[in-house]
PLY file of the C-alpha trace (Angstrom):
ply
format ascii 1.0
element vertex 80
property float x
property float y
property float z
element edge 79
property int vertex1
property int vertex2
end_header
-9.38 -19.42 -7.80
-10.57 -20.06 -11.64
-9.31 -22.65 -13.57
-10.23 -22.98 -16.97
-10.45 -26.39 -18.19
-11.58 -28.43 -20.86
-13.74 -31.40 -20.70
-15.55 -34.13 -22.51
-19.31 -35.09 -21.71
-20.61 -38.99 -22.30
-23.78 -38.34 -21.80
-23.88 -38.38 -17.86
-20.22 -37.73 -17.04
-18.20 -34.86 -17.95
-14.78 -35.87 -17.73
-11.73 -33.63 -17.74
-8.69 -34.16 -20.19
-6.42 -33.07 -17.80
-5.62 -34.88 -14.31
-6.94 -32.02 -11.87
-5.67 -30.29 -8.77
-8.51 -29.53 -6.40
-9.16 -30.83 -3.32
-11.25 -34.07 -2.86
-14.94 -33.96 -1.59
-15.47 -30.18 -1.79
-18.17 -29.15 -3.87
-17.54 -26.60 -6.20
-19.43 -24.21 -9.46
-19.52 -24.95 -12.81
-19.78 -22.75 -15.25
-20.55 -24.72 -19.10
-19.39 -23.17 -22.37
-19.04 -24.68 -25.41
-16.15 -24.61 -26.85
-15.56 -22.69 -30.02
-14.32 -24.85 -32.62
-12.52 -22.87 -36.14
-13.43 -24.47 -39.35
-10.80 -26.32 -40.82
-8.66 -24.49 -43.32
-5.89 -25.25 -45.09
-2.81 -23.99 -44.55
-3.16 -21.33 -47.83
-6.32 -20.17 -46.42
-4.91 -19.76 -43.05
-1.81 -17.57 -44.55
-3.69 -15.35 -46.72
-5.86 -14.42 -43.64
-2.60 -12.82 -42.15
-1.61 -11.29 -45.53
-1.03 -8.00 -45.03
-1.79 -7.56 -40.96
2.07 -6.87 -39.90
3.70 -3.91 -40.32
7.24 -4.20 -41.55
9.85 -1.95 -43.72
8.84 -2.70 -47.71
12.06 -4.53 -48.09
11.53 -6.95 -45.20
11.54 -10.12 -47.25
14.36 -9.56 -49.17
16.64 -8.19 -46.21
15.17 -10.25 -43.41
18.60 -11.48 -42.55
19.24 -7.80 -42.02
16.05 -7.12 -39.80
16.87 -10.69 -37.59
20.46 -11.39 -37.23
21.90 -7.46 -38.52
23.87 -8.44 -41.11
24.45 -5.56 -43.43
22.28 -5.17 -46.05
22.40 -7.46 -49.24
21.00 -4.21 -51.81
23.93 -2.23 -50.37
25.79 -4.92 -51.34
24.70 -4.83 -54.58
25.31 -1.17 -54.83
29.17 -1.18 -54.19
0 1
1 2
2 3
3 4
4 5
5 6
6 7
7 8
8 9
9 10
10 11
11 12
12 13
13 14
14 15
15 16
16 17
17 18
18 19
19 20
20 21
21 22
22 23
23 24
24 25
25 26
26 27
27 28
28 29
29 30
30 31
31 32
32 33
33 34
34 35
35 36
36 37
37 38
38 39
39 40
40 41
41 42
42 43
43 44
44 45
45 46
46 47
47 48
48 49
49 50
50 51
51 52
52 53
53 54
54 55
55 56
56 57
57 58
58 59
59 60
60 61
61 62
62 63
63 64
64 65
65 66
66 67
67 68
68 69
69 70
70 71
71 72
72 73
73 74
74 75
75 76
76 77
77 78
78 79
């Protein structure tokens, strides 16, 4: 069994932030990492990294209803 969990050291404790299911007195392996903490962005910064990473018709915004729900299409609309 591996369990990934996170922890917080004081100095001569490490002390888990979640209550823990293993079994009392039994010795077990550690394995340390530190965790990887992202800078903090804003939330511009953070959109602009997905700009352009998903793959969608070129008319997706303006006929999302269309692409969720299937309604019909609001430029054939227009059209008529």
């Amino acid at each position: 069994m591996n369990e990934l969990l996170s922890v917080t050291f004081d100095g001569s404790v490490l002390t888990p932030d979640q209550p823990l299911k293993l079994e009392r007195n039994k010795r077990y392996l550690i394995t340390i990492v530190p965790e990887q903490v992202a800078p903090v962005q804003n939330a511009w910064d953070l959109l602009e990294n997905f700009t352009g990473t998903v793959e969608a018709p070129e008319d997706w915004s303006a006929e999302h209803d269309h692409y969720l729900y299937g309604t019909p299409k609001r430029q054939a609309e227009n059209a008529s």
